[in-house]
C-alpha positions as a Markdown table, in Angstrom:
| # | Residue | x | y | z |
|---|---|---|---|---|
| 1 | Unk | 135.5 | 122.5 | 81.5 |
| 2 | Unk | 136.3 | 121.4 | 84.9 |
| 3 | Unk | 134.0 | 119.1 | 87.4 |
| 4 | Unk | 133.5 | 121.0 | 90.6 |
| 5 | Unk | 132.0 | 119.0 | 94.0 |
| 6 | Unk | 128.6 | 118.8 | 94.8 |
| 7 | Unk | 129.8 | 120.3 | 98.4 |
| 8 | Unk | 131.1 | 123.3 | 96.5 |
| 9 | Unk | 128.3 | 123.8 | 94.1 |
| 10 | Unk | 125.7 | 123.4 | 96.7 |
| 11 | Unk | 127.5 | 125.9 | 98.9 |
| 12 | Unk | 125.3 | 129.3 | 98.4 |
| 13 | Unk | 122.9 | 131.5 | 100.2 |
| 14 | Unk | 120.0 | 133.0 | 98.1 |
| 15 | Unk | 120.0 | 136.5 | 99.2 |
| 16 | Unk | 116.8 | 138.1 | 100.5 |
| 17 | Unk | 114.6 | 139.5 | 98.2 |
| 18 | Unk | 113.3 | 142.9 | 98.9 |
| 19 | Unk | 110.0 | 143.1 | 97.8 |
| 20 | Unk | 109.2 | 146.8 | 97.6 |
| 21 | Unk | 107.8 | 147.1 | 94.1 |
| 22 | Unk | 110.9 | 148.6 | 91.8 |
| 23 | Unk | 110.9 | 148.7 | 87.6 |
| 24 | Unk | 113.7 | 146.9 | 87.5 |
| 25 | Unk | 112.8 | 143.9 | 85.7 |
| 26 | Unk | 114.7 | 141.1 | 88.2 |
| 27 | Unk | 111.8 | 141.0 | 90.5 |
| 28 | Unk | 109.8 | 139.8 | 87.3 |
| 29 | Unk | 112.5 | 137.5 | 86.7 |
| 30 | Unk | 112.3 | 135.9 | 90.3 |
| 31 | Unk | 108.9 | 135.2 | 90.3 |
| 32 | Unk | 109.7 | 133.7 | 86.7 |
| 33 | Unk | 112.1 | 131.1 | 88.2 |
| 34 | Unk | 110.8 | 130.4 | 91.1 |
| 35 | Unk | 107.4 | 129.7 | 89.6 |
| 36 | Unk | 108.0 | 127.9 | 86.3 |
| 37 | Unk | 111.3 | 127.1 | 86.7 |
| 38 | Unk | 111.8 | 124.9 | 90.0 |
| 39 | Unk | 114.8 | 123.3 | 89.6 |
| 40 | Unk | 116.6 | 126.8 | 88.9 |
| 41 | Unk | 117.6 | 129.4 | 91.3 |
| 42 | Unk | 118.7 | 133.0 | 91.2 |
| 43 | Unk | 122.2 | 132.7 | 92.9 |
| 44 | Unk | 124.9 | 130.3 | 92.3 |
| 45 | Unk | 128.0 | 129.5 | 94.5 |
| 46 | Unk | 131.1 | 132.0 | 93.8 |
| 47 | Unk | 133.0 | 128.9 | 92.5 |
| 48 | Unk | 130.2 | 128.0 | 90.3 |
| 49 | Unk | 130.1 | 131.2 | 88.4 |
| 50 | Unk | 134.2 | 131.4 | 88.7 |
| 51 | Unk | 134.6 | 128.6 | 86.3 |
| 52 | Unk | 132.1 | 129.4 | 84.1 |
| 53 | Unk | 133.1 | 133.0 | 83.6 |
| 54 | Unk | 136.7 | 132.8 | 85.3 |
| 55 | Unk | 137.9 | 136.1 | 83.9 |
| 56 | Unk | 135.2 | 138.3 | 85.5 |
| 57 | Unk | 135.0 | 139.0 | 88.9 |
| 58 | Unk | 132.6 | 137.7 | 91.5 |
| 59 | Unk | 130.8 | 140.2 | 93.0 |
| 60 | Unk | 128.6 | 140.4 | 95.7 |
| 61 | Unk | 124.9 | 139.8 | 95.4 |
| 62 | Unk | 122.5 | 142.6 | 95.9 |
| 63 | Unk | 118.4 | 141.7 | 96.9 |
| 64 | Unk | 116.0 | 141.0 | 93.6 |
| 65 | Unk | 116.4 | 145.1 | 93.2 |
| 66 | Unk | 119.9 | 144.7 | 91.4 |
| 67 | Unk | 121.9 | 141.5 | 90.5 |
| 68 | Unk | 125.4 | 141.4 | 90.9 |
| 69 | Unk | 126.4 | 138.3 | 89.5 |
| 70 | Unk | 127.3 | 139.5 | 85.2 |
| 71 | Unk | 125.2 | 138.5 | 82.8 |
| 72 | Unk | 124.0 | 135.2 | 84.8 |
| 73 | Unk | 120.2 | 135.3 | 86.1 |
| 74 | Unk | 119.4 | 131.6 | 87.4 |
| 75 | Unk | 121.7 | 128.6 | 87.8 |
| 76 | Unk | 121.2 | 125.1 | 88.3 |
| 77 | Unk | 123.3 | 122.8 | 90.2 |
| 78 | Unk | 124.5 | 119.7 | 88.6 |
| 79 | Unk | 127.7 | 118.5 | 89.7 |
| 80 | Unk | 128.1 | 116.2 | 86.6 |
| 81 | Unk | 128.3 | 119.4 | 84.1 |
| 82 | Unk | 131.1 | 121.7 | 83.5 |
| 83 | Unk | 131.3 | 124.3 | 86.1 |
| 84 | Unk | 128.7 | 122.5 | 88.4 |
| 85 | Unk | 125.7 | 122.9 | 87.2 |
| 86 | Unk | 123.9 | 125.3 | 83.6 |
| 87 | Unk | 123.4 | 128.7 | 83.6 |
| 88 | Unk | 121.1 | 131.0 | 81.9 |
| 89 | Unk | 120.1 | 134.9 | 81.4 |
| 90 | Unk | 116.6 | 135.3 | 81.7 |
| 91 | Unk | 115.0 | 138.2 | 80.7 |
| 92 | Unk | 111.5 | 139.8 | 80.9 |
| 93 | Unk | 111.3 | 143.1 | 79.0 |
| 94 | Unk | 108.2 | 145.3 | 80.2 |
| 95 | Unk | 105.3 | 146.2 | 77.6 |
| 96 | Unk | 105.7 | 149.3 | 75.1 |
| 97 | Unk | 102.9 | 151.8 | 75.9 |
| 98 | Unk | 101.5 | 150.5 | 72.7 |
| 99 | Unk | 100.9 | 147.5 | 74.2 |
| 100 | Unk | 103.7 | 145.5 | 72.1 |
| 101 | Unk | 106.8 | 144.3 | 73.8 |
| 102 | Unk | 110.3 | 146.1 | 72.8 |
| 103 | Unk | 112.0 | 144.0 | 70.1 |
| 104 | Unk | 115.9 | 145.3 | 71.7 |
| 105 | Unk | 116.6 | 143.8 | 74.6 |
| 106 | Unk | 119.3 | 144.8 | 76.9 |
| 107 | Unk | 121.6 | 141.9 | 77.8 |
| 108 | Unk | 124.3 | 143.7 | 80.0 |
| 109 | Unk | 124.8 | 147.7 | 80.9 |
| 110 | Unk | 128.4 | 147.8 | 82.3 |
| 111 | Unk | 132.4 | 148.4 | 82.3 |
| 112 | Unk | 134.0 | 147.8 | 79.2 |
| 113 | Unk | 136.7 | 145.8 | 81.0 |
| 114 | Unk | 133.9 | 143.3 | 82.2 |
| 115 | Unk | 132.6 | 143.0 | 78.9 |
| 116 | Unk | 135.2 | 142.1 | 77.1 |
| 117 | Unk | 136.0 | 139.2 | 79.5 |
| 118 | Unk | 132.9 | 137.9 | 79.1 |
| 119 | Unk | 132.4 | 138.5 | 75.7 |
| 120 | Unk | 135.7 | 136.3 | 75.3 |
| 121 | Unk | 134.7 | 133.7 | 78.7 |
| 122 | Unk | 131.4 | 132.9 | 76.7 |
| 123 | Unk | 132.7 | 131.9 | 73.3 |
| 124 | Unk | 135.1 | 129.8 | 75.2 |
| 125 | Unk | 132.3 | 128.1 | 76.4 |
| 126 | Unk | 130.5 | 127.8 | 73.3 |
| 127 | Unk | 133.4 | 126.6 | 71.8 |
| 128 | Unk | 133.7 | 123.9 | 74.3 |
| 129 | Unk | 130.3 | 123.3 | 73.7 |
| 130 | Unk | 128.9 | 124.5 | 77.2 |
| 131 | Unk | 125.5 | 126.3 | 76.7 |
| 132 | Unk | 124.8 | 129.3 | 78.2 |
| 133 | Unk | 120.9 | 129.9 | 77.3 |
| 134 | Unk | 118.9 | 133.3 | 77.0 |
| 135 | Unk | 115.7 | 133.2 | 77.3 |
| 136 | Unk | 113.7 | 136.2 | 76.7 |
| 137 | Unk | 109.8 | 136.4 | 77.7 |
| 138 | Unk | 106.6 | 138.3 | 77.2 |
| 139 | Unk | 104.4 | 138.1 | 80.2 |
| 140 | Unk | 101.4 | 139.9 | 81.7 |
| 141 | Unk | 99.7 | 140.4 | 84.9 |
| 142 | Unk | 101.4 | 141.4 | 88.6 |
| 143 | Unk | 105.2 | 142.1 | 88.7 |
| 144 | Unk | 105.2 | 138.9 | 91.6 |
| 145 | Unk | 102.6 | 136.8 | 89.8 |
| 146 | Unk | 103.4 | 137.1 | 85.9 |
| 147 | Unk | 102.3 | 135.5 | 83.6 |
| 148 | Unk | 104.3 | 134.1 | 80.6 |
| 149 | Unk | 102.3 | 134.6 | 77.1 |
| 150 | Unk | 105.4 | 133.9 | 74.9 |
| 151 | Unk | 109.4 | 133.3 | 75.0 |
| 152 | Unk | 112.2 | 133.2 | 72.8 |
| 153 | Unk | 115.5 | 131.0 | 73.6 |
| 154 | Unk | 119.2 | 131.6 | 72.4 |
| 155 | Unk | 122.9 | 130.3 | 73.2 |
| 156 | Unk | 124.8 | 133.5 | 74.0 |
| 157 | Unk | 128.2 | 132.3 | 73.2 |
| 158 | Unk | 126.3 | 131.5 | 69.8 |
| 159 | Unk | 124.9 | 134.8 | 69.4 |
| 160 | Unk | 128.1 | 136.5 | 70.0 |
| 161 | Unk | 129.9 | 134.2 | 67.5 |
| 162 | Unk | 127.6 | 133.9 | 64.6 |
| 163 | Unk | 125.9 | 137.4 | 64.6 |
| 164 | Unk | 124.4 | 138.9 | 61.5 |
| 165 | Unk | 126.3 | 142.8 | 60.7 |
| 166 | Unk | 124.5 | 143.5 | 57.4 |
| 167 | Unk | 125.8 | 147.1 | 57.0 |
| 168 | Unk | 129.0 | 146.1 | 58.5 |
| 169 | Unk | 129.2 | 148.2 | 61.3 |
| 170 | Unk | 132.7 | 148.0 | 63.0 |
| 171 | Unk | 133.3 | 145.2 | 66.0 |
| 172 | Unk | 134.4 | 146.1 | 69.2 |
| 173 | Unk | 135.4 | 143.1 | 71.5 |
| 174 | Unk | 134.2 | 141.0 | 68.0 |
| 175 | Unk | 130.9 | 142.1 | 68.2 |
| 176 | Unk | 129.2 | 144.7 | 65.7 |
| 177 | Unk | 129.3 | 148.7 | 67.5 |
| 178 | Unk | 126.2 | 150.9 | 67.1 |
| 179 | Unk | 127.5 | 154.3 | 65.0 |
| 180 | Unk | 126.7 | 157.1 | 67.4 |
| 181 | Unk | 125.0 | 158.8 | 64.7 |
| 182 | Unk | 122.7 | 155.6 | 63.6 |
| 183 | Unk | 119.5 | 156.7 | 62.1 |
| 184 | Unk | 115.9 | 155.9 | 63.8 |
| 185 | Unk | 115.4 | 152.1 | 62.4 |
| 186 | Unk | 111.8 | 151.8 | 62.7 |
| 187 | Unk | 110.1 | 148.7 | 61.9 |
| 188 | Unk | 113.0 | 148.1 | 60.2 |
| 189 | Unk | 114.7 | 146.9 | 63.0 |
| 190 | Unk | 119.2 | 146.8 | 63.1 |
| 191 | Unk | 121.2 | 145.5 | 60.7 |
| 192 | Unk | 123.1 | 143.8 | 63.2 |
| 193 | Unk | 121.4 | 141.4 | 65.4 |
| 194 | Unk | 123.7 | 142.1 | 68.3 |
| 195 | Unk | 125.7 | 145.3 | 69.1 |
| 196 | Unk | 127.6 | 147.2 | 71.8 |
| 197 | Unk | 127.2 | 151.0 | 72.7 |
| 198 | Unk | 129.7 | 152.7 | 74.4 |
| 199 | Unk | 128.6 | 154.8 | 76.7 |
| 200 | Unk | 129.7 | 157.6 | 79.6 |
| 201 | Unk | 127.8 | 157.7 | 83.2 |
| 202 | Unk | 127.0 | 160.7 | 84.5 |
| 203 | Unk | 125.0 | 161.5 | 88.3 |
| 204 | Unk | 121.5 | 162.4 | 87.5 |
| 205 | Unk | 120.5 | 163.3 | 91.3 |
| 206 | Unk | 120.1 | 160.9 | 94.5 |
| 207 | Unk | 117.4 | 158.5 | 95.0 |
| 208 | Unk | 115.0 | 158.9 | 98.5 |
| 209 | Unk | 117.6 | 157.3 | 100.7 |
| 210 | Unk | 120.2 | 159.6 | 99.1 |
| 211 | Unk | 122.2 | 157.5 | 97.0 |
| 212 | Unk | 123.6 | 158.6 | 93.8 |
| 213 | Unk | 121.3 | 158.2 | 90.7 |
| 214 | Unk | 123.1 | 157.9 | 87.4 |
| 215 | Unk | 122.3 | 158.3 | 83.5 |
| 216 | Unk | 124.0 | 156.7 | 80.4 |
| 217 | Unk | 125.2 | 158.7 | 76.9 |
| 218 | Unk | 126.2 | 157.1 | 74.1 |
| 219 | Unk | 129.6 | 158.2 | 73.6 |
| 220 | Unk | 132.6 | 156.4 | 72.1 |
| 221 | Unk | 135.3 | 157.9 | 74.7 |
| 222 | Unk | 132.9 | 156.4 | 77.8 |
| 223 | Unk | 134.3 | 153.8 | 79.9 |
| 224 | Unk | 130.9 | 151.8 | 79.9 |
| 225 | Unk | 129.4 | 149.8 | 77.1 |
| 226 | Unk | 125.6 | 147.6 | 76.4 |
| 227 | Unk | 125.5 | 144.7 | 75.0 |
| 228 | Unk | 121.8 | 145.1 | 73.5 |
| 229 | Unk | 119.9 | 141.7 | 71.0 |
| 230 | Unk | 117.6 | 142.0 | 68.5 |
| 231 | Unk | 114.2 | 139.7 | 68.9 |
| 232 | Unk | 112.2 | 141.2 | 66.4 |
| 233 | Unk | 110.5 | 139.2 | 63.9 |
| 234 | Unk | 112.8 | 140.4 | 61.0 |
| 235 | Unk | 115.6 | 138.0 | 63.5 |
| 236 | Unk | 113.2 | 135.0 | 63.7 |
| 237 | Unk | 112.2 | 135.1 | 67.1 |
| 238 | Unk | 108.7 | 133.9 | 67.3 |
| 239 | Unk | 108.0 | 134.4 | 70.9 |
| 240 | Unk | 106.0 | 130.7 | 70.6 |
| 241 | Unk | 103.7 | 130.6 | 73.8 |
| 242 | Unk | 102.2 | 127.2 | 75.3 |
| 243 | Unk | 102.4 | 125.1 | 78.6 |
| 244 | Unk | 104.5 | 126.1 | 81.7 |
| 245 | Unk | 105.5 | 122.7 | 81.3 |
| 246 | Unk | 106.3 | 123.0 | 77.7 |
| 247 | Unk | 108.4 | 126.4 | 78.9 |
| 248 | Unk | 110.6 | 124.5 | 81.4 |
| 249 | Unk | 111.0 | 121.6 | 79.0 |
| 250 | Unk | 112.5 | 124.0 | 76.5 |
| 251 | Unk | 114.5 | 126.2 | 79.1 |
| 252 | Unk | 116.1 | 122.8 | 80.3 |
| 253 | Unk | 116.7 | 121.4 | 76.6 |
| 254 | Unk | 118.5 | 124.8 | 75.5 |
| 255 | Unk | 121.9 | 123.6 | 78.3 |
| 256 | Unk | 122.8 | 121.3 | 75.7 |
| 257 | Unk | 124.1 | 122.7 | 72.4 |
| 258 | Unk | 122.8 | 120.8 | 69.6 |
């Protein structure tokens, strides 16, 4: 993967945040990076991001209410590595009303065209040995001041090459698709540790300021798709808590495929 210059790599603009309290789980990402993880930020420079996914399109950045850049949640710069820096998806599911944390997590929600490309950018990568890290956390306490109690850390490009399909559900784009008529799984969990639905998008109303509000269904003809991962217990994720320090340390260790 090619060098880029530090001139390029360091050329971005972290949009501002807009910190009117939203469920959508970014703002709980950006207060994860920018308090545990200082070396990381959320944006990266088009050129960056080019390189390390160059089949899917740079798009422009929205505030901490909606990410535009696919898949990738933090970046660090580092002219010496491939692409100019690492990368990671960094996600922070919210608690079940239960009180547990969901054990599905949502990677992407998207077009199929984008998917596919990255689907195919990231085991590139991974072939070529460039890590791509998600990290998944359970945290507690104020959307702007969480606090991490546990986290689980994967290689993408590994996950989307060496998946578990144990009912051999048919790939799409090499990965294992949900059957539209999949039973309830329970504490079961999916025989497939990571899978695609395809879904159709339909406008569910406008929002306060009037723009259009929108609503997925699972439907094989749809022209969007999920990537969803499973991090239950039956896939060995531990969720192992411990030291901010020891959560950076192992954030920064996961770039390097070993």
């Amino acid at each position: 993967m090619a060098r880029l210059s530090a001139s390029i790599v360091r050329d971005f603009t972290v949009p501002a945040a807009d910190l009117t309290p939203s469920p959508h789980g970014s703002q709980r990402e950006d207060a994860i990076l920018a308090l545990y993880l200082p070396e990381w930020s959320r944006e990266a420079s088009p050129a960056a991001k080019a390189a390390f996914l160059p089949d899917v399109p740079v798009v422009a950045e929205g505030n901490s209410r909606g990410r535009g850049a696919t898949l990738v949640d933090g970046f660090r710069v580092n002219p010496t590595r491939g692409a100019g820096g690492d990368f990671l998806s960094l996600k922070a599911p919210a608690r079940r009303e239960d009180g547990g944390y969901p054990t599905s997590v949502e990677l992407f929600k998207g077009t199929r065209k984008t998917l596919l490309a990255a689907l195919e950018n990231a085991r590139d990568n991974y072939r070529n040995r460039k890590a791509f890290p998600v990290v998944v956390t359970h945290t507690e306490g104020d959307t702007f001041a969480p606090r991490i109690v546990g986290w689980e850390i994967r290689d993408f490009g590994r996950m989307v090459t060496d998946f578990a399909n144990a009912e051999t559900w048919e790939l799409w784009g090499g990965v294992p698709r949900k059957p539209l008529n999949d039973k309830a799984r329970g504490r079961g969990g999916s025989p497939a540790s990571v899978w695609v639905t395809l879904l159709r998008r339909e406008q569910n109303g406008v929002d306060r300021k009037g723009n259009p509000k929108y609503v997925y269904i699972p439907d094989d003809a749809g022209e969007y798709v999920s990537l969803t991962a499973s991090f239950s217990q039956k896939s060995g994720a531990t969720f192992a808590g411990g030291s901010m320090q020891d959560f950076a340390a192992q954030v920064n260790a996961a770039t390097v495929i070993r």
